[in-house]
N, C-alpha and C positions, 0 to 999 in steps of 0.2 A: 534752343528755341522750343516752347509747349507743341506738343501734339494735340490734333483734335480728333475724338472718334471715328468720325465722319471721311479724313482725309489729313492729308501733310501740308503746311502752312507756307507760301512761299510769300515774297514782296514783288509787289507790280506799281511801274511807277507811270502816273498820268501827269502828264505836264499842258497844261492849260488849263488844268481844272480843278477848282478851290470847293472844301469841304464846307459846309455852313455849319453854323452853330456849336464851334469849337472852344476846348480852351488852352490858354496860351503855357508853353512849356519854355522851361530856357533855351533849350537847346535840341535841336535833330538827333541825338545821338541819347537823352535825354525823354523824348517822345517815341523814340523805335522799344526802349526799354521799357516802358511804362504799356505800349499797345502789346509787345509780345510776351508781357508779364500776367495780360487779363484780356486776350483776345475774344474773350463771348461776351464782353463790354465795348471795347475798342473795335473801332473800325480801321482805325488808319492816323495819319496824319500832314495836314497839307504846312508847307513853307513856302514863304513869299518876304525873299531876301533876309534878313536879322529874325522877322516872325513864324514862330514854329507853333500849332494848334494840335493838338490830339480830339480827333472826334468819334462818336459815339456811333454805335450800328442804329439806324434811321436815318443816319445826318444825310442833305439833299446835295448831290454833286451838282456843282456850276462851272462851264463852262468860262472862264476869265483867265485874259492871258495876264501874263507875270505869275500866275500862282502854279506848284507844279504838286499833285497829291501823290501821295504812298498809301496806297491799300495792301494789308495785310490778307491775302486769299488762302480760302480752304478749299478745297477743291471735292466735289462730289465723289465717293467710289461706287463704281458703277460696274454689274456683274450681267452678262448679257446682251440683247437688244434692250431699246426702249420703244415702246409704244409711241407711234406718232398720229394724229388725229387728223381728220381731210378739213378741219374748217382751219389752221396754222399755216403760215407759207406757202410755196407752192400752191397747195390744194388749198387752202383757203383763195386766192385768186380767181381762181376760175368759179367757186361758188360766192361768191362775193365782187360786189364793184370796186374795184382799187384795192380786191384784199381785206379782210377782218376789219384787219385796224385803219379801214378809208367803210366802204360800204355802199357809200355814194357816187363814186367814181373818182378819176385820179389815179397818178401815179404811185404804187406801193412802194414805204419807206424803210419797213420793217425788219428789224433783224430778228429773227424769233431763235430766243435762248432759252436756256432751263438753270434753275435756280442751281446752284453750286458748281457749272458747267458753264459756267461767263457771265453769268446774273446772279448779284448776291452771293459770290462767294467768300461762305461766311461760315462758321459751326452753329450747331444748334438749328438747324434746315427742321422743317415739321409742317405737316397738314396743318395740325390747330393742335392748339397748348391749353394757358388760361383764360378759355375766350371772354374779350370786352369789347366794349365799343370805342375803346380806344387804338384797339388793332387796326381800324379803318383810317384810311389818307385818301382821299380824292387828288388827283395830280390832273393833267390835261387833258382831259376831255369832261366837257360841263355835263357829269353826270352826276351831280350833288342831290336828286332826289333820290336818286338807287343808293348811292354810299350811306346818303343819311337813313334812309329804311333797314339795310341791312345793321349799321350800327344799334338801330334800334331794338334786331331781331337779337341783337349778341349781347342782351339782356337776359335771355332767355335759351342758354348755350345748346339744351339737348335738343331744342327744334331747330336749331340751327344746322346741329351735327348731322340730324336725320335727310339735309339736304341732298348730301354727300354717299346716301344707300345704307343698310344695316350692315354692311360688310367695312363700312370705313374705319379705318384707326388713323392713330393721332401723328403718324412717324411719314416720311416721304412715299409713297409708294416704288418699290424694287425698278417695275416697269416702267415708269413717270404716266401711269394711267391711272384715273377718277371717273368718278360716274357722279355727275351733280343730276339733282333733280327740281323741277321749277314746274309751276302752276303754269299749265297753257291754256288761255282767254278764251279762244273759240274753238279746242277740243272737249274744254271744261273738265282738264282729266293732265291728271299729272306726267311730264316725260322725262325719259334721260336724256341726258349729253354723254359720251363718251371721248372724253378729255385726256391731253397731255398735258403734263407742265412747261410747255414751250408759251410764253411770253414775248408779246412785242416789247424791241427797244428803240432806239439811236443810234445809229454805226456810232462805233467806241464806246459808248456808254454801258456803267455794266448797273443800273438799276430798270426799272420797269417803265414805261413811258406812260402806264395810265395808273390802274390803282395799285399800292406801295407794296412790300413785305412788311407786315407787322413790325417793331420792336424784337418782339420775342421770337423774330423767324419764322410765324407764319404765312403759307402761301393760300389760304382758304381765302381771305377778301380778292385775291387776284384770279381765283377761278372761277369765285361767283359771277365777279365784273362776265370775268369771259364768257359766263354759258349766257348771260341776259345779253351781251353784245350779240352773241349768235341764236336766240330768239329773238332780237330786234332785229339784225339784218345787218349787223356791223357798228363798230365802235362810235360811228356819227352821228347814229340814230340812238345812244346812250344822250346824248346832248338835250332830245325830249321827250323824256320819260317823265310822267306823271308819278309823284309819291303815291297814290291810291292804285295804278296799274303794278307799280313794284312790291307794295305791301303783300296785294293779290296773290302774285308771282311767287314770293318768296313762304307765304304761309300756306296756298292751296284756298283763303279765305275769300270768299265774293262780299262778302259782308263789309264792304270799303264805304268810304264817306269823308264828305268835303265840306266843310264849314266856312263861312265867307262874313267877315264884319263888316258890314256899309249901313248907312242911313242911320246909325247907334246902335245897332242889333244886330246879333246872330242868328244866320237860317243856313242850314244844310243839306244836303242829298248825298243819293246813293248813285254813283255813276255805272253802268253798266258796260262792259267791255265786249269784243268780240274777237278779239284779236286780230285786229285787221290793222291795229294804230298801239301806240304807246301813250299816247296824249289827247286822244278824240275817244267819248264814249258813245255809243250808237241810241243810247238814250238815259234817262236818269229820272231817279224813282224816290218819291220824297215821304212816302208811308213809313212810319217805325222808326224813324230817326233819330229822335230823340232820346236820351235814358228810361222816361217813362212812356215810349212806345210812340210819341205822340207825334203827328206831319210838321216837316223839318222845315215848310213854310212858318208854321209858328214862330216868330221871334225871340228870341230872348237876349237878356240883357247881358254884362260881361262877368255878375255874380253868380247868374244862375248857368253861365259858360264853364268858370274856373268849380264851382260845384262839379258840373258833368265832367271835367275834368279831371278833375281830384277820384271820383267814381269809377274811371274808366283805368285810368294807372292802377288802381286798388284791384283791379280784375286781368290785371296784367293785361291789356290792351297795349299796341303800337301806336305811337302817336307822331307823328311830323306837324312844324309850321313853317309858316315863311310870310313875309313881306312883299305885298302885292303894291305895285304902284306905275300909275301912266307915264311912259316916257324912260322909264328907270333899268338900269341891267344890273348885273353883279358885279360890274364894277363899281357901282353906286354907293354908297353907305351912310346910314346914320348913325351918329356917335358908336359908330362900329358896328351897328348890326346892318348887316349887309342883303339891300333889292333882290328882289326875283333869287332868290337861295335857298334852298329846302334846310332845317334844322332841326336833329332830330329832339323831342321831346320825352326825356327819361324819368325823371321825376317832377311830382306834383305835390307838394306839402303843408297845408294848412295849420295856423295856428303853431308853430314850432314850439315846444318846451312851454307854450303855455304864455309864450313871448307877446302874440297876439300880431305875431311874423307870418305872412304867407310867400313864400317863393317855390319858381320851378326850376328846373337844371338843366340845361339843351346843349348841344354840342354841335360845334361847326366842323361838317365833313372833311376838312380842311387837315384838322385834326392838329400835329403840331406843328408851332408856328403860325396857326389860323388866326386871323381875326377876332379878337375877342369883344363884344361891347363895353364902350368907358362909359360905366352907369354905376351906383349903387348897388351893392352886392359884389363888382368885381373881385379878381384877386388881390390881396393885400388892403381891401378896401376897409375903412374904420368900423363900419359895423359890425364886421366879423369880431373886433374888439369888444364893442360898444354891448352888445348880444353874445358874450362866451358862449350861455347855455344852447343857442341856435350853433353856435360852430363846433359843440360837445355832441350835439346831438345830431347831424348832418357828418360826422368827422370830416369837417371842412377844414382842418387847421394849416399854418403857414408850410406844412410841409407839402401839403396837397396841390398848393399855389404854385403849379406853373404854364406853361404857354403850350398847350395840348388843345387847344379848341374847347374847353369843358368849362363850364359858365354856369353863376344862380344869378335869377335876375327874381325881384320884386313881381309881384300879380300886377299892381298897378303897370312897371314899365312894360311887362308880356301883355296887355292888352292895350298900351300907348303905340307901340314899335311892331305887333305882329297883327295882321288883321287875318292869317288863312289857318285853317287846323285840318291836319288829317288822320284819318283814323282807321285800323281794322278791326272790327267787334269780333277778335278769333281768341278761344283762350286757349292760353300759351301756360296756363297757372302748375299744369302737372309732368311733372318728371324731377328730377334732382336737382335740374340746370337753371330749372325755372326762379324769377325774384318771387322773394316772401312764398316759397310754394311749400315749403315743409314748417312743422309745428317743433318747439325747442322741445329736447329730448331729455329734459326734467320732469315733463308731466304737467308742465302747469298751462298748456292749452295755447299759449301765446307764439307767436311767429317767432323764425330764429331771426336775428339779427344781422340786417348786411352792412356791409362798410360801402362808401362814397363809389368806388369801382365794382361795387356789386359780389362782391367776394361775399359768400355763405358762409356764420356759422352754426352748430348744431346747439346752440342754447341764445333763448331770447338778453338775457345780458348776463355781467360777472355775480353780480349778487347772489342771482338764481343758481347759477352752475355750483354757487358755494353753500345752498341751502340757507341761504339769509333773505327770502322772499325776495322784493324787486327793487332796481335801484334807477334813482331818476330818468335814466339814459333809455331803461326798458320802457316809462311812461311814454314817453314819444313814440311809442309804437302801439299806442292805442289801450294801454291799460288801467289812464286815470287813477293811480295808488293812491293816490292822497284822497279822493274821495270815495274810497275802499274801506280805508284803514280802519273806520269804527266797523264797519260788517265784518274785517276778517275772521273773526272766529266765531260768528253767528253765523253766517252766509252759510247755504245751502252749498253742495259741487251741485256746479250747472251741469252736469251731464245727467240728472234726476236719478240719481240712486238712492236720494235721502238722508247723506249722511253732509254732516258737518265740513265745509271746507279744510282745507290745510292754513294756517296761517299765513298772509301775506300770498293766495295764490285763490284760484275761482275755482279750482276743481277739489276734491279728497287724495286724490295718489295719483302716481304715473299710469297706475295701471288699468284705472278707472276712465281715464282719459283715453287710452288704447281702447279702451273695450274687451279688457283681458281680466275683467273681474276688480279685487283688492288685494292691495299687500295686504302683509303683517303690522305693518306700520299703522296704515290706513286701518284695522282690525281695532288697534287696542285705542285707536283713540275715537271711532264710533261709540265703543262701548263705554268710555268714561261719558262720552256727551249722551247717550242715551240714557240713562238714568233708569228709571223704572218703566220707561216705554218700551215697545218690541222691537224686535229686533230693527236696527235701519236698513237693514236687506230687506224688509217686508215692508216699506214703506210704499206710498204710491207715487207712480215719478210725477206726477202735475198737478196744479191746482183745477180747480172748480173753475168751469169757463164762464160761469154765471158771473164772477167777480167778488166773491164773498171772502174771498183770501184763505179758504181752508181747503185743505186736499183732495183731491178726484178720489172717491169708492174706486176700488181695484177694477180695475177692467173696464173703466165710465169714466164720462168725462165731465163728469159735475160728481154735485158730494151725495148728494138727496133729492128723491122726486119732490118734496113741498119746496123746496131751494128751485127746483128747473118750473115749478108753478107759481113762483114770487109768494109764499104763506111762507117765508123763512127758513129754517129750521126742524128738521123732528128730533125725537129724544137719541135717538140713537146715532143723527148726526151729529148733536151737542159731544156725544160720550167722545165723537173723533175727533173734534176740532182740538188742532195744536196748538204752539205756540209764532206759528209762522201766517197766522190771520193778519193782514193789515192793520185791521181795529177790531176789536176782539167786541167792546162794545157796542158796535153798531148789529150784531147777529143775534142778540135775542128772539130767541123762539118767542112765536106767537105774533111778531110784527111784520107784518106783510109786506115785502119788498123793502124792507131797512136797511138791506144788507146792497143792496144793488143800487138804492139813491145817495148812499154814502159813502163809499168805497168805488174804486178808479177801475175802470173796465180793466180785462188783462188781455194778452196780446200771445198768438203763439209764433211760434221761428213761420219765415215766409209769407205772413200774411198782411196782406197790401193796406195801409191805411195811411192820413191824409196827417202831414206834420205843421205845424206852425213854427215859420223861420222869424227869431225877432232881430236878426241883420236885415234879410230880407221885407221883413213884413207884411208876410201872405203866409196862406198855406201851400204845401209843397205835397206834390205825392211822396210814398215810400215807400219800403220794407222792413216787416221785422227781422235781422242778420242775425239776433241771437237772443236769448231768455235767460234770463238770472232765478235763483231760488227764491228772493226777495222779494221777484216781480218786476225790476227793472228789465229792460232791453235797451238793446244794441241797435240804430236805425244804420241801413246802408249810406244814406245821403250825412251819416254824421259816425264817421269810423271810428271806433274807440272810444266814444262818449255813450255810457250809460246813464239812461234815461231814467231816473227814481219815478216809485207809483204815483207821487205827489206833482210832479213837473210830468207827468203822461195827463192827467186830470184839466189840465191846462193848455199842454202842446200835442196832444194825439187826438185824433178820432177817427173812426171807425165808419163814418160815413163818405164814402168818397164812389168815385165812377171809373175809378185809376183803374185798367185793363193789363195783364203782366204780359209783356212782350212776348215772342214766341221762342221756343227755346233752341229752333232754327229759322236759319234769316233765309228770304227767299232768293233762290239761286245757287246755296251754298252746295255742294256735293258731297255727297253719302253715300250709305249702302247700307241696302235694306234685304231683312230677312224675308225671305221670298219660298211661302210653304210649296206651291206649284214646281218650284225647280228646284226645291231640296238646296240652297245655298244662299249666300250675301250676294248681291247684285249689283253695279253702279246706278244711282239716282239723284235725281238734281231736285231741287225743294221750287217746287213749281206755285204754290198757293200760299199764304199763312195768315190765318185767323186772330181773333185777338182774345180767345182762351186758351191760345197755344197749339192749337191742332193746323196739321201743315196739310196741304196734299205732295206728292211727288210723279213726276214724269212718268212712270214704269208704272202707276198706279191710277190712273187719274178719276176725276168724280168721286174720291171716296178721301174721308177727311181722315187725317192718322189723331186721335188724340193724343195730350201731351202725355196720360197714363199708358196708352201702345207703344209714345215713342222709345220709353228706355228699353223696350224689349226688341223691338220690330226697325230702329234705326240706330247709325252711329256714323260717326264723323271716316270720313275714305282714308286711310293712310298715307302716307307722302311714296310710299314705292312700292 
């Protein structure tokens, strides 16, 4: 028989209790060799008379007479004491009514085990591995909005990990002690827990009674449950937890918000907590709600919803929704999507491959075996057929298809079937763990690539890694190649150094893109495109803000004082103007403002102006998110779609009242450099402006601008 690292393998036999989701072997003798041949797959195997199943580690024990299971156990070795914590057994009793796992009162049922010591004895035992959101199972106790927030946060694995203290590693702790850490509501300031791995069960039962072990032998969803059971008051009170109080919880963020569709419209707030409740806020606050700042009474419709949508996932945002209805519980369901049920909200994706497909991706806390919606989009569903390129570019294919809770549904049925959304504005975008948070490490500017489970890699697609520019699969990540392709070897590197792009890619080198100067590479092919001009290291990095399409004087930001007073042109701006004018005709010196009523305003990165939606058919606020050498931009409200100077003349303008939201939300907690005490301070964001200047608690009557804040504020750490 295999050994396992961890411990020596013995057979324990449960008679009345049948493995679920097995498959069937000829024979017992047959199935003992096949589980002791691949025990960090195999779990065991139940028989029930002639039928013999071999099932997998996750599979749910049930209790059913005639059936009798074999579990193959590993047994923990254990060098020591272990660490026991006073909110488990015993001592949880007395500080709790009926016990942790009651809260409310009642008599305590619990066996408290530890994972490879009667619970889950298994190999391959670990804090956290490859965190996803598929590591999460919700079991019995209706705490589907925590399961599905945390799900959501295991999008974003190093903010997750930081939960757990800067001391944690990935392997069991020696002593079965952890230190999780959670946002507390009315201290306004983060704390620990000081935790064991002891877990409520079931007398005989050897899995966990509320949330599961991972797959892959994680116990981190089972500790998180525990420490927010023991900030709520016990497992009962997990039952009404608000997705917006756990989001809170879990990121340190106040910055929450709740969206509600009635009457044909969207309006949302900011609930405010105290920590007194899990599901009552002591009041709610509807200023700044919106994407463009604006009071969350405003309505809006379900396009200009899946927009702010789309917006909010792009900035790594947490999202949850659920189906709100009178009378209804979760055991209720419409063609599968199931009443009063929190689901998390992972991806948001417009316009697919160009398919002119909008779907999002949500996952039932349920996890596997969940409920899935019978809608369009399901698995094995014909469109996946019907749309290769959307299941090419989604890596959605038939291998992906199975019965995990993880779902794409159509925009139209996400606003037919969901009317609630919730949200944290915390960005989650920086660290390694983070979705889309690093750049592909070719050089060409673009995001690296993740697969369907959120797996990272270090290059935006295969084309690029192989120096063959970019390949369809990369366009769906916001590159638009096809409508590239005649700029690519005129196209400026938008990082304004002046020199010629690389083929097939928006910037000149890798190294240019780092900010580490030019290759060699990048070197020899400036100077074949420079010709008789000077050097392209001496170029100026920006155009003339006047709009005349020729280059900013070194150190200005227009070309010529007669250009910044509408008389055109002087001689000596004539002698600079390049080849990179818009319309080279329209700047004849001596014609007073020719150049500014026929030529298309230009735009720089960050600055706020008013877009015209022809789905929509209004204009919309926005942002400039990036600058081409060309002149094109990049609008936030429209990701990856470059804007030619010709279709800005049409759909941009520069007159608008649009105000940039503050760059802290009120409430959120900080620390501020504090000249009088020589140190960083705690501070909560007491005021906020709509040019971005905050005031904070420790400071008050005095406004921080948003040019003080990066120096004088920054976000509190989780420990």
């Amino acid at each position: 028989m295999a050994k396992a690292a961890a411990g020596s393998y013995s057979w324990e036999r449960k008679p009345g209790y049948f493995l679920a989701g097995g498959r069937q072997a000829a024979s017992e003798e047959e199935a003992k060799k096949a589980v002791e041949a691949d025990p960090e797959r195999l779990m065991g195997y139940t028989v029930s008379g002639p039928l013999v199943y071999t099932c997998e580690h996750g599979s749910v024990m049930i209790r059913i007479d005639g059936y009798c299971s074999h579990v193959l156990a590993c047994k923990r070795q254990v060098v020591g004491p272990l660490f026991e914590d006073s909110y488990s057994g015993e001592a949880g009793r007395v500080r709790f009514q009926g016990g942790l796992e009651n809260g409310k009162g009642g008599e305590p049922w619990a066996e408290w085990k530890r994972p490879g010591l009667g619970l889950y004895d298994r190999p391959g035992l670990k804090l956290y591995g490859s965190i996803e959101p598929d590591d999460l199972k919700q079991c019995s106790v209706g705490d589907c909005s925590l399961i599905a927030s945390i799900a959501a946060l295991a999008e974003h694995p190093k903010a997750l990990i930081k939960l757990f203290g800067p001391s944690a590693r990935s392997g069991l702790a020696p002593n079965g002690e952890y230190c999780v850490c959670l946002w507390d509501w009315g201290k306004k300031d983060w704390v620990r827990f000081r935790l064991d791995d002891r877990f409520a069960s079931k007398t005989g039962e050897l899995q966990a009674a509320f949330a599961k072990l991972s797959d892959d032998g994680e116990i981190y969803p089972m500790l998180l449950e525990k420490a927010v059971a023991i900030m709520a008051g016990g497992y009962e009170f997990c039952n009404s937890i608000m997705p917006t109080w756990a989001l809170g919880v879990l990121t340190g963020c106040q910055a929450v918000y709740e969206f509600h569709f009635e009457a044909g419209a969207w309006t949302g707030w900011r609930p405010e907590y105290d920590g007194t409740s899990t599901f009552a806020s002591k009041s709610t606050c509807y200023e700044g709600v919106w994407q463009d700042g604006r009071n969350g009474k405003t309505p809006r419709d379900c396009a200009a919803m899946w927009q702010a949508m789309q917006a909010w996932d792009d900035q790594n945002n947490l999202m949850c929704c659920g189906a709100r209805a009178q009378g209804k519980s979760d055991k209720d369901d419409r063609n599968g999507v199931l009443y009063m049920h929190a689901y998390s909200v992972l991806q948001v994706k417009s316009n697919i491959a160009g398919s002119g497909q909008s779907l999002v991706q949500l996952r039932n806390p349920h996890g596997k075996n969940g409920k899935e919606p019978d809608l369009p989009w399901k698995d094995h569903d014909e469109n996946w057929l019907r749309y290769p390129a959307v299941a090419e570019d989604l890596d959605w294919m038939e291998g992906a298809w199975k019965p995990d809770g993880l779902f794409w549904m159509s925009k139209s049925d996400f606003f037919t079937y969901f009317n609630t959304l919730y949200l944290v504005k915390c960005d989650l975008q920086s660290g390694e763990g983070s979705k889309e948070a690093s750049i592909c490490r070719m050089g060409c500017g673009r995001k690296v690539h993740l697969s369907k489970d959120g797996r990272r890699f270090n290059t935006c697609c295969k084309a690029c890694a192989c120096g063959r520019g970019h390949n369809k699969h990369c366009n769906s990540l916001g590159a638009r190649l096809a409508e590239e392709a005649p700029l690519a070897m005129t196209m400026l590197c938008r990082m304004g150094c002046g020199r010629p792009s690389a083929n097939g890619f928006d910037s000149c080198c890798r190294t240019c893109i780092t900010g580490r100067g030019h290759g060699p590479k990048c070197d020899s092919r400036a100077k074949a495109a420079a010709g008789t001009r000077a050097k392209p290291s001496a170029y100026p990095a920006k155009l003339c803000k006047i709009g005349c399409g020729r280059q900013a004087n070194p150190g200005f930001d227009t070309c010529c004082r007669t250009c910044v007073a509408g008389k055109g042109h002087g001689p000596e701006c004539s002698a600079r103007a390049d080849s990179i004018r818009v319309d080279p005709s329209s700047a004849s010196a001596g014609k007073a403002g020719a150049a500014s009523s026929s030529l298309p305003k230009l735009y720089t990165t960050g600055e706020h102006c008013m877009f015209f939606s022809r789905s929509m058919g209004k204009w919309v606020p926005c942002r400039i998110k990036a600058c081409r050498g060309d002149g094109a931009v990049e609008l936030d409200v429209k990701p990856g779609c470059w804007l030619s100077a010709a279709e800005q003349a049409e759909q941009l303008s520069q007159e608008t009242t649009f105000k940039p939201a503050p760059m802290f939300q009120v409430g959120e907690a900080l620390e501020y450099d504090s000249a009088s005490q020589g140190a960083w301070i705690p501070c909560m964001v007491a005021k906020a402006r709509d040019d971005g200047a905050v005031q904070i608690d420790v400071k008050a009557d005095y406004w921080i601008t948003a040019t003080e804040q990066t120096r004088k504020l920054k976000r509190r750490p989780l420990c």
